[in-house]
N, C-alpha and C positions, 0 to 999 in steps of 0.2 A: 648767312650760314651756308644756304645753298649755292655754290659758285660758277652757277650754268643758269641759263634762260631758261625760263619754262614758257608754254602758247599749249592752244589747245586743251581749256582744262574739260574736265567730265566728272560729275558727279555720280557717284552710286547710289541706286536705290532710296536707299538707306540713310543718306548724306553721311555717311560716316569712314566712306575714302573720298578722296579726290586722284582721278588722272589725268596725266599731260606729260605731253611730250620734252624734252630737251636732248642738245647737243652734244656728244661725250665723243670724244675723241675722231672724232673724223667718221661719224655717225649719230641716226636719230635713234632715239629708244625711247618706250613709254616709261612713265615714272608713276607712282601709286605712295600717297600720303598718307596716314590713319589719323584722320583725325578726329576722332574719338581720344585717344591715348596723345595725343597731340597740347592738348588743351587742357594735360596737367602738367607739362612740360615749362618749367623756370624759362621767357622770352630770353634769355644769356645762357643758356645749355644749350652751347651747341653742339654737343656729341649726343645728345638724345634730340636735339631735333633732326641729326642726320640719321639717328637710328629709329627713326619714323620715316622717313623717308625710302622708299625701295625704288632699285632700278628692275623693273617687272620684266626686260626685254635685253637678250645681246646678240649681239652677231654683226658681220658684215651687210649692214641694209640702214635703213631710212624709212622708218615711219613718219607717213607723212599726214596721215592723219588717224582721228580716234571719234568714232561714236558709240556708246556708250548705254543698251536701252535689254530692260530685263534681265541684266547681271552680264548679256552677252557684250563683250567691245568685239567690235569691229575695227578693223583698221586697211588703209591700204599702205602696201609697201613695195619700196624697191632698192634697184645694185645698180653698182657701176655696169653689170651683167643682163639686171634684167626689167625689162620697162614696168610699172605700175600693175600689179594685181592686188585684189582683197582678200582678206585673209581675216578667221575669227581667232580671236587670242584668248587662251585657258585660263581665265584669273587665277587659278590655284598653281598650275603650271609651270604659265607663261608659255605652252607649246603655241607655235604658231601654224593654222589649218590652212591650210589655201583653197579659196573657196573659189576662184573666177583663173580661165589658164587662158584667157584671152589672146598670145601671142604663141601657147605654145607650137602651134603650126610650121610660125614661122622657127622657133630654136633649132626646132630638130632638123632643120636645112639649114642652119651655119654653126662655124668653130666660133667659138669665145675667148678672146682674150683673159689673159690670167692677172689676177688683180695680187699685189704683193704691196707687203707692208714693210717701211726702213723707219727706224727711229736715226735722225742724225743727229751729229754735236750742231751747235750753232754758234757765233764767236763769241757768246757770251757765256756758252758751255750749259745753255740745254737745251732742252732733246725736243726735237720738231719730229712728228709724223709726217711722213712723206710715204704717197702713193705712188707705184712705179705698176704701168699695165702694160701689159709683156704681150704680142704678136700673138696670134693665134699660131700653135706650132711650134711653137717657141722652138729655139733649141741651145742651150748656154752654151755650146763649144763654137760657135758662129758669133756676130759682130752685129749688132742693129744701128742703124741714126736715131737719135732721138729727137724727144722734142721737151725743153721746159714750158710747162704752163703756167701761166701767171693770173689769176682768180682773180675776177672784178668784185664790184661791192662800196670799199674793199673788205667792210667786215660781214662777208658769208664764207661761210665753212668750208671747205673743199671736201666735202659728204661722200657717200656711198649713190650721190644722183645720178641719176639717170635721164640726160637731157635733148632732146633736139637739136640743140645749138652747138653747145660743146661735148659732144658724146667721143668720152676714150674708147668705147670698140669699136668705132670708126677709124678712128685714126690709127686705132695701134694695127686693123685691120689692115693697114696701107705698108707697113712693115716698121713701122716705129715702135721704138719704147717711149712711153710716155710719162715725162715725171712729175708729178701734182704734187708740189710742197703744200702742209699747212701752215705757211710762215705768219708773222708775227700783224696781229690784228682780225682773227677768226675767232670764232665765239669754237664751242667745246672744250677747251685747253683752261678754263679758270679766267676770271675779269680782266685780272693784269694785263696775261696776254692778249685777250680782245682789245684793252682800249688802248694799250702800247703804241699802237700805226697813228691815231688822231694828234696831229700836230708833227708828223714823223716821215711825212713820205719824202720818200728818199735815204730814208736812216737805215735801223735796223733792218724794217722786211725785205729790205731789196739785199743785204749782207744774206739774209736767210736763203733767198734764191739762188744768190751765189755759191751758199757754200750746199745746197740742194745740189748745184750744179756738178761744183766738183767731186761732191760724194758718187755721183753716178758715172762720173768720168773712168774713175778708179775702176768700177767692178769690169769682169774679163770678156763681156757681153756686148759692152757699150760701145759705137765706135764713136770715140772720143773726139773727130775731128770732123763729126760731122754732126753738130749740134746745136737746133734751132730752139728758137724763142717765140711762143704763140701768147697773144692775152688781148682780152678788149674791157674797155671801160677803163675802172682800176687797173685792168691789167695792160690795158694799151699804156697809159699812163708808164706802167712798169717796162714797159717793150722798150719805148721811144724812151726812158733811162737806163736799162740796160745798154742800150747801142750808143751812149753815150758812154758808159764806162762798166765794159763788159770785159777790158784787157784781153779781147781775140779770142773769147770764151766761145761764140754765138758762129754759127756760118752764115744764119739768113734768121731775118726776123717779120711777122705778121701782126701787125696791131691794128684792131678795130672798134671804131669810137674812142681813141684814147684821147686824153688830155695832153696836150704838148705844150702849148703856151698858158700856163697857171692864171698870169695876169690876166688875160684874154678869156679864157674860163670863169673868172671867175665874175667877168663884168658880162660875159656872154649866154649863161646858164639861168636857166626855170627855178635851179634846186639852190638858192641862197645860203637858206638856213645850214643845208649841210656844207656846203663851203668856209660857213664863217664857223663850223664846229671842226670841221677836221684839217683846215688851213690854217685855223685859227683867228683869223680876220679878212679886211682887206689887205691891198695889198699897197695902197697909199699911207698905212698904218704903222711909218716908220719907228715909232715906241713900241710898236709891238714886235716884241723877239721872236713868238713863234711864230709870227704870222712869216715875219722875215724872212725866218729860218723855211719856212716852209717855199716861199716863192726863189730863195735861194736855190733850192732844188728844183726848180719848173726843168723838165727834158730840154729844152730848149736852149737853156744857158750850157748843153754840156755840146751842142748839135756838131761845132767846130771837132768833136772825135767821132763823128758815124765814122765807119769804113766798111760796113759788113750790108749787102743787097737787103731790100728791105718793102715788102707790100703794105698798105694802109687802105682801111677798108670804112665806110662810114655809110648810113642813112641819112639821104637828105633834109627827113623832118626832124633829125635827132635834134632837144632843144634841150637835155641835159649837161651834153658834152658836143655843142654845136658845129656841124661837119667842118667848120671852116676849123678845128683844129687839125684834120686829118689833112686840110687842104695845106695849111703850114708848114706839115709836115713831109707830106709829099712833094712841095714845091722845094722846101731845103733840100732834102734829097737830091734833087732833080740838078739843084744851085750848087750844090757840092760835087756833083759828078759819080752820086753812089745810083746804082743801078737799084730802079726803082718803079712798083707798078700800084696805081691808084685804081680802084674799086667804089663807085658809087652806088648804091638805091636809092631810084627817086624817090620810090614808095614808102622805104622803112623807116624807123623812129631810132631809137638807141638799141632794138631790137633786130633782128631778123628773123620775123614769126610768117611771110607768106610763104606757102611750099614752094615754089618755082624757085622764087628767088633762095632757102634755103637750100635746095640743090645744088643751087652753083653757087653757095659760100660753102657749101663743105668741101665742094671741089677745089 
C-alpha cells in the first residue's frame, strides 16, 4: 500500500505512533503512522491504511535521521544548500527548530547557488524531476556550460544531499549549470520506477538522461554547445555509454570508478550478489535473455563511437568496480586517438573520502 521505503523507525512514548523516514520525490521527509487506529483497519483497505499514514515534514531538505525520546524528535537535516544541522520537529506542527548553526560562520562569506526544480516528459511520456543548480549570480539573460550528472547506486535518489564528493555548489560555484536528473531506477517516484533500471542498464535511464539533456539545451540560459557529462560508479558506467552514443550531445566527459567492460566486472567484483540481481546473471548464461540483454549493453561494445575528450578517474583499492575498468577505459581512449587524461589513488577504495586527495578530485 505504501509505495516508498521506509528506515529509520521510532516509536512514541505511548507505542501508539510509529516514525520514519522515506523518500518522496527527490527528498527525505519524516512519516508518522497511528497505529492505534491502524489496527481496525481491513489488511485490503488501502485507502484507510494510507489515511493512517501522515507525511509529518515537506520542503526542499533531507532528513536524515530521527530520535525520538519524551515526545521530543529530533532530527538532523540538510540541502543541496546547506551541510547537516539538527533541528527539533513540533509533532503537532511539524515546524522545524533549528537547534545547532554549526556552519553558519562560514554562509555568511559565500553566495549560494539556486536550486530549481523541471518536471520533464520522458519517451515514455512521464514526468521525471530534474534538479537544475544555477551559478551563484545567476543571471537568465547570459549563457552558462553546463554539466549532466549522472547518480551512481544505481538505485539512490538524487536527494536534496549535501555531499563532500559530489557537492552541486561547488561546481555550479565554477560557473556551471548543473543538471541532476532523477531518471529511471531511484527509489521516491513509486516501486515501478525504482526497480525499472534492474536488468536495463543501458535501456530506459540512460533515454532519461538524454532527454534530461535536451530539455536543458532548449532553455535561453544554457549554452548548448558546451555540455559535459560527469558520473562515477553507476554513473561512470553511464558516462563511458553515453560517449558511446551521445550523437555529439556531450563536449567532454569525467567518469570515476565506472564500469566499462560488464564481463570483466562482473568476474572481477567483491559485490556478486548485486551483479547477478541487476545484470541478471552471468555472462556465460547464454539462455539467459536478460542477462544477455544486459552485457549487450557493456560501454564497451559501443567504444568504436567515443569522439568527445574524455578523463577517467579510479582508486586503486577499489574492489567493487576494480580500477582496471577505468584502466580499459583510459587505454581505448588512448588506442582510439581521443584525447584523454587518467587519474589514479593509490590510497582510495570506490570512494574518495581522504581530504588531500578530495581536493584535487574536486579540482
Amino acid at each position: 500500500f505504501f509505495d516508498q521505503n521506509a528506515y529509520h523507525y521510532q516509536w512514541s512514548s505511548d507505542d501508539k505512533h510509529l516514525y520514519f523516514l522515506s523518500e518522496i520525490r527527490g527528498t527525505k521527509q519524516i512519516y508518522r503512522i497511528n497505529i492505534e487506529e491502524l489496527l481496525d483497519v481491513n489488511s485490503s483497505d488501502k485507502d484507510k491504511f494510507i489515511a493512517h499514514t501522515k507525511q509529518l515534514t515537506d520542503g526542499l531538505h533531507d532528513i536524515t535521521d530521527i530520535k525520538l525520546r519524551n515526545n521530543t524528535l529530533i532530527a538532523t537535516k540538510m540541502s543541496m544548500a546547506y551541510a547537516t544541522e539538527i533541528y527539533k520537529i513540533d509533532l503537532n506542527t511539524a515546524e522545524n527548530i533549528q537547534l545547532t548553526y554549526t556552519n553558519k560562520n562560514i554562509y555568511e562569506k559565500v553566495k549560494l547557488a539556486t536550486i530549481r526544480k523541471h518536471w520533464v516528459k520522458t519517451v515514455d511520456n512521464k514526468q521525471m524531476l530534474v534538479w537544475h543548480i544555477l551559478p551563484p549570480d545567476f543571471d537568465s539573460t547570459k549563457k552558462y556550460p553546463a554539466i549532466l550528472y549522472c547518480q551512481g547506486g544505481p538505485q539512490s535518489m538524487v536527494s536534496q544531499f549535501f555531499s563532500y564528493r559530489w557537492n552541486f555548489q561547488l561546481m555550479a560555484a565554477n560557473g556551471y549549470i548543473v543538471v541532476a536528473p532523477n531518471r529511471r531506477g531511484l527509489p521516491g517516484f513509486g516501486h515501478e520506477w525504482n526497480a525499472q533500471i534492474s536488468g536495463d542498464y543501458g535501456g530506459l535511464n540512460m533515454k532519461d538522461y538524454l532527454s534530461a539533456t535536451d530539455h536543458a539545451k532548449k532553455l535561453p540560459y544554457v549554452d548548448a554547445e558546451n555540455f559535459g557529462c560527469v558520473g562515477a560508479s553507476y554513473g561512470g558506467f553511464s558516462v563511458y555509454w553515453l560517449a558511446g552514443n551521445h550523437q555529439k550531445r556531450f563536449k567532454a566527459f569525467i567518469a570515476h570508478c565506472g564500469m566499462f567492460n560488464l564481463e570483466s566486472q562482473y568476474a572481477g567484483t567483491e559485490e556478486v550478489f548485486f551483479t547477478n540481481y541487476d545484470l541478471g546473471g552471468p555472462f556465460w548464461d547464454k539462455n539467459n535473455k536478460i542477462a544477455q540483454r544486459s552485457y549487450a549493453n557493456s560501454p564497451h561494445r559501443f567504444v568504436q563511437n567515443w569522439d568527445t575528450p574524455i578523463m577517467v578517474i579510479s582508486g586503486k583499492n577499489d574492489f567493487r568496480i576494480p580500477y582496471t575498468e577505468t584502466l580499459q577505459a583510459f587505454n581505448s581512449a588512448q588506442l582510439l586517438g581521443i584525447p584523454s587524461k587518467l587519474l589514479i589513488f593509490p590510497d582510495e577504495s570506490h570512494f574518495v573520502l581522504k581530504p588531500q586527495n578530495s581536493i584535487l578530485w574536486q579540482r
